[in-house]
C-alpha positions in Angstrom: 42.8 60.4 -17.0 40.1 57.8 -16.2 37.8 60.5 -16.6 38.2 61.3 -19.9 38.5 57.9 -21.0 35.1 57.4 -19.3 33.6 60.4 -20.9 34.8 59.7 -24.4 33.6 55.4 -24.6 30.1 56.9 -22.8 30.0 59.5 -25.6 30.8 56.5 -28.2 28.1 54.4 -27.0 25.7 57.1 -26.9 26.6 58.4 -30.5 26.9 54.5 -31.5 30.7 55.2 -32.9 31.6 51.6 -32.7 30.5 48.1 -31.1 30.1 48.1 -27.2 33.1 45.5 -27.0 35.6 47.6 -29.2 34.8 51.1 -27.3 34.9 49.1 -23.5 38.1 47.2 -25.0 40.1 50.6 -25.9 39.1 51.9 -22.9 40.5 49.9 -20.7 43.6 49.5 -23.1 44.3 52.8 -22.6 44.2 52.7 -18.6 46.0 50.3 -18.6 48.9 51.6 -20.6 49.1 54.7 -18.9 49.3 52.6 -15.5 45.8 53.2 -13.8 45.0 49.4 -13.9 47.5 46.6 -13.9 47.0 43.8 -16.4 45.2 41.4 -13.7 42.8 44.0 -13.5 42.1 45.0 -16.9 41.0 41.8 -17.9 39.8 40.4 -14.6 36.0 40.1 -16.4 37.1 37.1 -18.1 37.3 34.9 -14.9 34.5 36.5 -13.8 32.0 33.7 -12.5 29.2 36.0 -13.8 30.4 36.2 -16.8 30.9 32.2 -17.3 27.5 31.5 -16.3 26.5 33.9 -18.7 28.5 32.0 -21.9 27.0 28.8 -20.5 23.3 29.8 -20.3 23.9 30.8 -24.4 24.9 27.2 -24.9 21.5 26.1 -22.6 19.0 28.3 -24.9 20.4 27.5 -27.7 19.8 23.8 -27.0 15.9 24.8 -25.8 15.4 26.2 -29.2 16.9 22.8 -30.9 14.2 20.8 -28.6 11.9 22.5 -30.1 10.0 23.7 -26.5 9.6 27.3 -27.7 7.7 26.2 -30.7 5.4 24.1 -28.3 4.6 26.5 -25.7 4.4 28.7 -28.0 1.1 27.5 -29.4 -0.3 26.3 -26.0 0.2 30.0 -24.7 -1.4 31.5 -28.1 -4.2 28.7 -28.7 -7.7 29.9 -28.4 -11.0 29.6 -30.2 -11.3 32.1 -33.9 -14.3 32.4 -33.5 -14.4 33.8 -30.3 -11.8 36.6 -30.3 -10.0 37.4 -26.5 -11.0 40.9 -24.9 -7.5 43.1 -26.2 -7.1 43.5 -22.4 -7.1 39.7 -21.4 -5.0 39.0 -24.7 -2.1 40.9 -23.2 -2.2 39.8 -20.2 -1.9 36.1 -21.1 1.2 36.9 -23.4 2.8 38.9 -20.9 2.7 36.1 -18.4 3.4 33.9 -20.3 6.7 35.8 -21.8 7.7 36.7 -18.5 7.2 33.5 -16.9 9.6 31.9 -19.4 12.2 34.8 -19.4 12.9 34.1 -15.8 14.9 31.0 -16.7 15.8 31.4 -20.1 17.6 34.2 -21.9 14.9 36.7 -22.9 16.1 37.7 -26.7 15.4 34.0 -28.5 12.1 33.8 -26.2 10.8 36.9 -28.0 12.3 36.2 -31.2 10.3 33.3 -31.1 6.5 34.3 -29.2 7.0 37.7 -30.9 6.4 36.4 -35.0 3.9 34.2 -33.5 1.6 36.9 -31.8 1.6 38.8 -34.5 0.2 36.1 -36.7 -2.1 35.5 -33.6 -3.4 38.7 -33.2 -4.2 39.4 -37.0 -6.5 36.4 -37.0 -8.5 37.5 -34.8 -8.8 41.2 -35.2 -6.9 42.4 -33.1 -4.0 45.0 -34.0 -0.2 43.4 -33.8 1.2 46.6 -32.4 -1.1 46.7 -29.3 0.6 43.2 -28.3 4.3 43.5 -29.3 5.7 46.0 -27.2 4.5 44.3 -24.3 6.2 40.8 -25.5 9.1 42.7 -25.4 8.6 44.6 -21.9 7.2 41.0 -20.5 10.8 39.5 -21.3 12.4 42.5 -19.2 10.2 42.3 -16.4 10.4 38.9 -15.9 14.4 38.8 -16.4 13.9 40.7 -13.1 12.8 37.7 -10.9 15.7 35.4 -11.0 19.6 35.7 -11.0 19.5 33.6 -14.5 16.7 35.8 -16.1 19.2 37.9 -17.8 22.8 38.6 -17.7 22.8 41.8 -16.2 22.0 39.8 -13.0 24.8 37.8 -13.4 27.3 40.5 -13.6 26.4 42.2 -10.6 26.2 39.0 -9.0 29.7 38.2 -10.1 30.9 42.0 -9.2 29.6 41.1 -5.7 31.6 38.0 -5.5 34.6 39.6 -6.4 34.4 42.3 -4.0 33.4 39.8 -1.3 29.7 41.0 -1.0 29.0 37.2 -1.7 26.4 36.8 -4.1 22.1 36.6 -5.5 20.7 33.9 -4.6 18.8 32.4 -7.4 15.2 34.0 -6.4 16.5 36.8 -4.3 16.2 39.5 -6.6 12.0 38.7 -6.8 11.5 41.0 -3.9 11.9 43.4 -6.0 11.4 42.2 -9.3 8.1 40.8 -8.6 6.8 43.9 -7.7 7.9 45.6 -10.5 6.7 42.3 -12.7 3.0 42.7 -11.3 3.0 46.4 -11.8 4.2 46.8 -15.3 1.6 43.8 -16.4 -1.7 45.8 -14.6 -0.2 49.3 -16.2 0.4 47.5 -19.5 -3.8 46.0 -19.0 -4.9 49.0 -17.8 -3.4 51.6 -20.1 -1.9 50.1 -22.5 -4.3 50.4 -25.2 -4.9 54.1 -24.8 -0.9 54.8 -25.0 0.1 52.1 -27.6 -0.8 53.1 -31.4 -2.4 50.5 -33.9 -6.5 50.2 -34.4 -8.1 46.6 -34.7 -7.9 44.9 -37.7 -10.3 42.9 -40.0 -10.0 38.9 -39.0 -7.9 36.9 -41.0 -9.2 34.7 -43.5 -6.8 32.0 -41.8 -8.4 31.1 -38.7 -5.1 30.8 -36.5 -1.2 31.4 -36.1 0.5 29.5 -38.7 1.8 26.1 -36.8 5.4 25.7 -36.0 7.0 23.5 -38.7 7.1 19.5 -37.1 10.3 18.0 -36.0 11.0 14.6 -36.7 11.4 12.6 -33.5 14.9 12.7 -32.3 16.6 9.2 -31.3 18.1 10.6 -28.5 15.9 11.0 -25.1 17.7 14.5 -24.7 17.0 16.4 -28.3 13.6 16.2 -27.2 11.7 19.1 -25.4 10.5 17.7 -21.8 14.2 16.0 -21.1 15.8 18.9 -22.3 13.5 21.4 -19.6 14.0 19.4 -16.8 17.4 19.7 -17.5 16.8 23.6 -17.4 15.0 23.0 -13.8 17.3 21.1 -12.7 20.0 23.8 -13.0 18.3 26.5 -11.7 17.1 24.1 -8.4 20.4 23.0 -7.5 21.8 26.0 -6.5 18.3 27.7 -5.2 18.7 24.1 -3.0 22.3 23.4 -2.5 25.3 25.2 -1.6 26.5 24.2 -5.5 27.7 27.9 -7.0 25.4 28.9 -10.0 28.3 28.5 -12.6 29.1 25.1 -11.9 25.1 24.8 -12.5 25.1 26.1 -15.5 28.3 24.3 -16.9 26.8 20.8 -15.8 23.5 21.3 -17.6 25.5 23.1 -20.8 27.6 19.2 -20.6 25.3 17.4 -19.8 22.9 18.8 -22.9 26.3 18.6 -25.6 26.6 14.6 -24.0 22.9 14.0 -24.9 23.4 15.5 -28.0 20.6 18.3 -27.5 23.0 20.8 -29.0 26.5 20.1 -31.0 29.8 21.7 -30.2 29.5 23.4 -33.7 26.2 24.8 -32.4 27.3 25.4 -29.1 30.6 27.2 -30.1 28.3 30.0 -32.7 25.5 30.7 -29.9 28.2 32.6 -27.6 27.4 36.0 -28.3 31.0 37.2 -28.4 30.4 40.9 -28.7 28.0 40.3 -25.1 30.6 38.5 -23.7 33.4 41.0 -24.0 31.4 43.6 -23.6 30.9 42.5 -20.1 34.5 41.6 -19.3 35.8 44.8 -20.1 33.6 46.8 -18.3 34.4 45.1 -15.6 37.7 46.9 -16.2 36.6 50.0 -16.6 34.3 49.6 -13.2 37.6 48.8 -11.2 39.1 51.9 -13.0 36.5 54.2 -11.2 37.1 52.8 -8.1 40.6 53.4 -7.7 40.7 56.6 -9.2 37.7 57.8 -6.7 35.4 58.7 -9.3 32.7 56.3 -7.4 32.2 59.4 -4.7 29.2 60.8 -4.1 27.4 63.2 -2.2 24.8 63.2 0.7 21.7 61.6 0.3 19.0 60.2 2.4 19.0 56.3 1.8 15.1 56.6 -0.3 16.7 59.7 -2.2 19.7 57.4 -2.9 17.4 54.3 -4.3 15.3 56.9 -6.3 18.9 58.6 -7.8 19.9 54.9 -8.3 17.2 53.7 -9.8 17.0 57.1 -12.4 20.6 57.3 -13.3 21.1 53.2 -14.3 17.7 53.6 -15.7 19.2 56.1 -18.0 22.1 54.5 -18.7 20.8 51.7 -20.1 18.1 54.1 -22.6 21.7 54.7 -23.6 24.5 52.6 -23.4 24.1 48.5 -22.8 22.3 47.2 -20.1 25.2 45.4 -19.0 27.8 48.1 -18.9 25.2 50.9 -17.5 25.4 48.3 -14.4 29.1 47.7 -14.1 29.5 51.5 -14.4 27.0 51.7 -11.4 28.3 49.3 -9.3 31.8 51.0 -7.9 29.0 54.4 -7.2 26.8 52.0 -5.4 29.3 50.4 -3.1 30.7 53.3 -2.2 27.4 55.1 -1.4 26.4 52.4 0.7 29.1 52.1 2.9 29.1 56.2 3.1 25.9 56.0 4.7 26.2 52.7 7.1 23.5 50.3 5.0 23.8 47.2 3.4 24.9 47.7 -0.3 22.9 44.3 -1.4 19.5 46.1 -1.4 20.9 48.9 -3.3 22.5 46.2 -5.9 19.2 45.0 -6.5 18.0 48.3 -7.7 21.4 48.6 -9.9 20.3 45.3 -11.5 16.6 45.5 -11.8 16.9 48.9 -13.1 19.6 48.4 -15.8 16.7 45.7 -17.1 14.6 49.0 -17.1 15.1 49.7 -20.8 11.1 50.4 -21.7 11.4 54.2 -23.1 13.5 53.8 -25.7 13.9 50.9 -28.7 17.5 51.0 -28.6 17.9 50.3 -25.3 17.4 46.3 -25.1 17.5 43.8 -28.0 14.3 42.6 -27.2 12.4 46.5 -28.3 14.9 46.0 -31.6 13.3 42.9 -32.2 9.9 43.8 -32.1 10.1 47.7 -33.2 10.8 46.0 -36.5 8.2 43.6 -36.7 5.5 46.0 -35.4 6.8 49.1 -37.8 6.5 51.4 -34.4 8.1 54.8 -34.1 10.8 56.0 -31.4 7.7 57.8 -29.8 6.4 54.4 -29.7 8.4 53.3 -27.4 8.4 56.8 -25.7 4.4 57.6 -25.1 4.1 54.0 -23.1 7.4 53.1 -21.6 8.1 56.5 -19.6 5.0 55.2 -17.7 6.2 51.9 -17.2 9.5 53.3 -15.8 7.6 55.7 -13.6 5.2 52.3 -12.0 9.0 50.5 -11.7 10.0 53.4 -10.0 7.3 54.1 -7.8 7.0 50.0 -7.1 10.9 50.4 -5.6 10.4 53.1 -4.2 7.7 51.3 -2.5 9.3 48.2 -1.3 12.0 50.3 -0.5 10.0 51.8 2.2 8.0 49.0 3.6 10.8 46.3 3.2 13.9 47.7 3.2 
């Protein structure tokens, strides 16, 4: 029975039949009507620390983006001199790092809603073509999600999954041994080759000489609504747990109340930026990962422990060219756990790869809300998305692979 069930919401992702939340919710409706998962079970996501953390980091950006610290950065990283255009290869290197370096402690889809509008004005000033620039914003926000437990939620949910099956958890900058790698790698492939895979030809400058300004804020009153307050805040949270025994969660919540009692955000603005549809979507497929396990579908065969990180690594990247980042990781995590203890080796390792790779979304721009974003700014085509980011998930494989053998 779980099975079928499995088949036909993986099926209904794939063919996009209905929201991720409604098919994951159904799902595990039906399991646990037909008694594979008992109630507690079913809905056991919903307490999930992971999952919290994740609801409070929505209230946290959304208070960033109030501050008004997005708009800033945004035209440090993109200032330069008109008249002296940037080399195409040293102009995406500086927004990838600069992407990347902020998706590591914020969530990545209003950092490239923001930076992605504003390199494409950047890069028309100065001649240089908008579509050589915008699939790596979006790639940058991936890779650099991969660094830190907070640098997107995927990291959280199989940190929380690990909690809750008494694997403890990530600790904040644990999951940079591999996500560093894989950081460095996809920004030299992205220098190197990206402007022979991506499409777009320069264009003629801009009459305007630069990005068009972010509009100015008036100066709050209150210390908090304004942008450096409001990112120490941010550091804050992601130091106290890196440097304290304080669980991540209870991090998050602080900085989420201490941000509404500064009156950075409101509770009507904090109350619309949870991303319901994420949030349940998570929860329930935290059903549907229990389901597996108990009904034994989390088997697998003989492997040698590199042939199982590379078969890891493949299948959750695949997942999540299909289905939600988020579920393609639950759904991996029962397979994982099982696998590991089959062949005597610690399972945290191998969880690494589950979440690095579910952030491995690069061939496709269906796969991650970031590509959405910016395949409709830049106008790109599927084989867009397919000509450069098969390449990037080769490096990221290779790159595990890699530490896999050295480290590991």
């Amino acid at each position: 029975m779980t099975l079928a069930v499995l088949l036909v919401v993986l099926v209904g992702l794939v063919r996009d039949w209905l929201g991720p939340d409604v098919l994951l919710t159904g799902g595990v409706t039906v399991l646990t009507i037909v008694g594979v998962l008992a109630p507690s079970e079913a809905f056991s996501g919903f307490a999930n620390s992971g999952v919290l953390a994740i609801a409070g980091l929505f209230v946290v950006a959304r208070a960033v983006e109030n501050s008004g610290a997005l708009d800033r950065l945004t035209q440090w990283v993109l200032e330069s001199d008109p008249r002296k255009p940037p080399r195409e290869s040293v102009a995406t290197l500086r927004v990838m790092l600069a992407t990347a370096s902020l998706s590591s402690v914020l969530n990545n889809t209003p950092v490239v809603a923001m930076l992605a509008p504003a390199v494409r004005r950047w890069a028309i000033a100065r001649g240089l073509s908008p579509k050589r620039l915008l699939i790596p914003v979006s790639y940058a926000a991936m890779i650099g999600g991969m660094c830190t437990i907070v640098g997107t939620s995927t990291n959280l949910v199989v940190a929380g999954m690990m909690e809750d099956a008494g694997l403890g958890t990530f600790g904040v900058f644990e999951l940079a041994q591999l996500g560093l790698p894989i950081a460095v790698g996809g920004m030299l492939f992205m220098t190197l080759f990206g402007s022979r895979l991506l499409p777009g030809t320069l264009e003629s400058p801009s009459i305007t000489p630069a990005p068009a300004p972010a509009p100015t804020r008036p100066a709050p009153a209150n210390l908090l609504c304004q942008p450096a307050p409001v990112l120490v805040v941010v550091g804050l949270m992601i130091a106290v747990p890196a440097c304290t025994p304080v669980p991540l969660v209870v991090s998050v919540f602080g900085a989420a109340t201490l941000l509404l009692l500064g009156k950075a955000i409101s509770p009507r603005q904090a109350r619309t930026s949870l991303d319901l549809e994420v949030l349940v979507t998570i929860a329930m497929a935290f059903g549907m990962g229990t389901a597996m396990t108990k009904s034994g579908l989390a088997a697998a065969g003989e492997l040698g422990p590199l042939a199982v990180v590379a078969a890891i690594f493949i299948v959750t990247s695949l997942f999540t060219e299909m289905i939600t980042n988020n579920a393609a990781a639950v759904l991996m995590f029962p397979i994982v756990t099982t696998v590991a203890a089959d062949l005597g080796v610690d399972p945290r390792r191998m969880l690494i790869v589950v979440a690095v790779a579910a952030s491995c979304s690069f061939a496709t721009p269906i796969g991650y809300q970031t590509n959405m974003i910016v395949a409709k700014l830049g106008d790109y085509r599927f084989v867009d998305f397919l000509r450069v980011g098969v390449g990037m998930n080769i490096t990221a494989l290779l790159v595990t692979l890699l530490v896999a053998h050295l480290c590991w």
